[in-house]
C-alpha beads as a LAMMPS data file, in Angstrom:
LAMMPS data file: protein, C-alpha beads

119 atoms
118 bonds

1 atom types
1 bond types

-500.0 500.0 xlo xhi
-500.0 500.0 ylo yhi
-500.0 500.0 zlo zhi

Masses

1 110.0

Atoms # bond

1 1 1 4.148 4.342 6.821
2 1 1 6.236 2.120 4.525
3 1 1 3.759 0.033 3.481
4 1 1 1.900 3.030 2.262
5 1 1 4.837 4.524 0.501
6 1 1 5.338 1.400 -1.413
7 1 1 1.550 1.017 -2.038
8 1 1 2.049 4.431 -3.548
9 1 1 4.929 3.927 -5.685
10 1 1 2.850 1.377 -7.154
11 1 1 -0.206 2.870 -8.149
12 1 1 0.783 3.508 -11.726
13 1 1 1.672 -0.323 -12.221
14 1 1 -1.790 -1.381 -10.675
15 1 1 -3.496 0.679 -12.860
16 1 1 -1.694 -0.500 -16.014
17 1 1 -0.224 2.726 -16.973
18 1 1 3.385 1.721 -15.864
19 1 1 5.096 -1.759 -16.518
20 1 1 7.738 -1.071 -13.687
21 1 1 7.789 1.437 -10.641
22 1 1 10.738 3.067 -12.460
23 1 1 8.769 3.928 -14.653
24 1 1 6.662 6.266 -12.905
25 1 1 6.831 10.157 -13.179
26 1 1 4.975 11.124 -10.633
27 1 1 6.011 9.049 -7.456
28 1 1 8.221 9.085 -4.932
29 1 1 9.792 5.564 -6.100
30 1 1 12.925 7.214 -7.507
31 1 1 13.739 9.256 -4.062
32 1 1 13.136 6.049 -2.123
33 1 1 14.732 3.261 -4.171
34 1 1 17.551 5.106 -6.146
35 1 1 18.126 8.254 -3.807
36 1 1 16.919 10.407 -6.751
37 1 1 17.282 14.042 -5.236
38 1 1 13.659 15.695 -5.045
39 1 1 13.332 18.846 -2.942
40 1 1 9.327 18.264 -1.832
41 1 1 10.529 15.214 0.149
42 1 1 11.697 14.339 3.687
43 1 1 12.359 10.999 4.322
44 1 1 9.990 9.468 6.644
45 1 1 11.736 8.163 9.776
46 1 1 10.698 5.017 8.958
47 1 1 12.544 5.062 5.942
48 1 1 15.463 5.720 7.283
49 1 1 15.091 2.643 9.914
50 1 1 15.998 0.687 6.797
51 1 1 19.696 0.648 6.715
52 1 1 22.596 2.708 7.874
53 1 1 23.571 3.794 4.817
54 1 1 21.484 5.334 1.735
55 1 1 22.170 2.409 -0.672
56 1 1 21.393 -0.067 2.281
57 1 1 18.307 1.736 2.295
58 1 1 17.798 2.068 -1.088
59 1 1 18.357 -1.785 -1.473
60 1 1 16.164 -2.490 0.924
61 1 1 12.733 -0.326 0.012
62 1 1 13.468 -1.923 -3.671
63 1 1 12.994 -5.271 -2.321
64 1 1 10.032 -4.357 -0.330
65 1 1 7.967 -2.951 -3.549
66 1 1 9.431 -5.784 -5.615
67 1 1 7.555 -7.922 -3.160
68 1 1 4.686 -6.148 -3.214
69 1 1 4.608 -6.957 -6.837
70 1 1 5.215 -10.199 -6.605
71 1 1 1.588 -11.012 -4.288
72 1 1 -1.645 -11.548 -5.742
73 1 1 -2.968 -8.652 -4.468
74 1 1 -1.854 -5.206 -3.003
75 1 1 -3.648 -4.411 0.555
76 1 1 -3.314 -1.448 3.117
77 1 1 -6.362 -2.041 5.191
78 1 1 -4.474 -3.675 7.852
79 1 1 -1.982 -0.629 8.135
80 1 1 -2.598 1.361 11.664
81 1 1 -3.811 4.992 11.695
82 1 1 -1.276 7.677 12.911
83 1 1 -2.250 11.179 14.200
84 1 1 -4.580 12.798 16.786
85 1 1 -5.889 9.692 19.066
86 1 1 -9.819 11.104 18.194
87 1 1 -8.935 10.652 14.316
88 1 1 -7.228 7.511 14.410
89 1 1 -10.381 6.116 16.515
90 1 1 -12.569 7.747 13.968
91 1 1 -10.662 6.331 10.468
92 1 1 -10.842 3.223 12.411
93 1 1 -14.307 2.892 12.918
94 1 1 -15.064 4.298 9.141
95 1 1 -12.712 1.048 8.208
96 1 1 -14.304 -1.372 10.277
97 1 1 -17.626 -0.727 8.853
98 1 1 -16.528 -0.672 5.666
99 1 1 -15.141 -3.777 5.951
100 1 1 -18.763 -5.104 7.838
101 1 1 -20.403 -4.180 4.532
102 1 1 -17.898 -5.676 2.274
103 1 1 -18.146 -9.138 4.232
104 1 1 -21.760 -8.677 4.562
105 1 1 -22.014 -8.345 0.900
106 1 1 -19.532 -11.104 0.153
107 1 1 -21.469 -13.205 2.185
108 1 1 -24.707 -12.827 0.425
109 1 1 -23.186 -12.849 -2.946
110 1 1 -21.793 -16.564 -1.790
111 1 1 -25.440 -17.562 -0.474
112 1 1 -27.135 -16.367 -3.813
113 1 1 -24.352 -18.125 -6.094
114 1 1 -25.253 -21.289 -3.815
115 1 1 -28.744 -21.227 -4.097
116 1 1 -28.360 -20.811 -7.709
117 1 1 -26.153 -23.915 -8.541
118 1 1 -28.581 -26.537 -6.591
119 1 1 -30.839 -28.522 -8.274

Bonds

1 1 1 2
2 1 2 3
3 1 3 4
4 1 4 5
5 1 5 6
6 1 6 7
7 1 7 8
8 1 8 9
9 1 9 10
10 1 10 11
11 1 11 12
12 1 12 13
13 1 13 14
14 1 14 15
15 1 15 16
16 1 16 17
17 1 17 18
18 1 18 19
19 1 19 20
20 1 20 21
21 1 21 22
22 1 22 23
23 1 23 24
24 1 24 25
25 1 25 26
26 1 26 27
27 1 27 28
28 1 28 29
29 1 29 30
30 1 30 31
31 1 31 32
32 1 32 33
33 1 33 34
34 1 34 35
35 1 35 36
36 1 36 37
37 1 37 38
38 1 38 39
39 1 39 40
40 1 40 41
41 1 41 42
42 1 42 43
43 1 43 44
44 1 44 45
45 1 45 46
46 1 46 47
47 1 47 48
48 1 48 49
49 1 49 50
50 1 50 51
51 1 51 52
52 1 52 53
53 1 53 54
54 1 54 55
55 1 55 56
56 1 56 57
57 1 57 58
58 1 58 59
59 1 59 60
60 1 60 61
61 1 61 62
62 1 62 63
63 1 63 64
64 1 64 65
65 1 65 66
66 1 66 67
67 1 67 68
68 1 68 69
69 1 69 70
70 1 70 71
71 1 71 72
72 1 72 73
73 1 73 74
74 1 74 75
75 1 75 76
76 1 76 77
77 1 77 78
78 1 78 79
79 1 79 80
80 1 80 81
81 1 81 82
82 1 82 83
83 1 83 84
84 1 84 85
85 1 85 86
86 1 86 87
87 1 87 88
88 1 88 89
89 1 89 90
90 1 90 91
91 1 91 92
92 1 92 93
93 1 93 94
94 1 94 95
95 1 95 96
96 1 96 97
97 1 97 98
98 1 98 99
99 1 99 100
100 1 100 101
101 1 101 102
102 1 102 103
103 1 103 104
104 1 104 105
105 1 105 106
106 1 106 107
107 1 107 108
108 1 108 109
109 1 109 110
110 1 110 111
111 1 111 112
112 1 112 113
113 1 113 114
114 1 114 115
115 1 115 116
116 1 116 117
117 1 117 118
118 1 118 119
């Protein structure tokens, strides 16, 4: 669940519109990292694993979208499913096929670039 918050808060800097996650309007960044009040959220239990305190917490999911940041690139496809056991099994197997054509395709595009570059 945190990693998709923070993937979350950072849409609007992946996409170029924002420089910073402050930045963002429409996110739940300020709630999470500054304990901006915002009646349409409950923190996620999760969350609130972070620290004992709210500015423990606050430090801490800061620091975990700061990292985010920092890698080359942002990916949730290794985060687990939660929810009704016949979903999760389902999103799963939608995932791992998507991922079967995305290597399958990767793997051709690396065969065709090869066979282009020899003599």
């Amino acid at each position: 669940m945190l990693r998709a918050m923070t993937y979350g808060d950072l849409n609007g800097v992946r996409c170029g519109r924002d420089k910073r996650p402050d930045d963002a309007k429409w996110s739940s960044y300020a709630y999470y990292a500054y304990g901006q009040d915002d009646p349409l959220i409950t923190p996620s239990p999760s969350y609130l694993t972070l620290g004992e305190t709210p500015k423990k917490r606050q430090r801490v999911y800061r620091g975990m979208v700061r990292e985010l940041m920092h890698q080359d690139r942002i990916n949730i496809s290794n985060t687990c499913f939660i929810g009704d056991p016949d979903w999760v099994k389902g999103q799963y197997e939608i995932l791992r096929d998507e991922m079967r054509v995305i290597f399958v395709r990767r793997s051709a595009n690396r065969r065709a670039a090869l066979m282009s570059d020899s003599p």
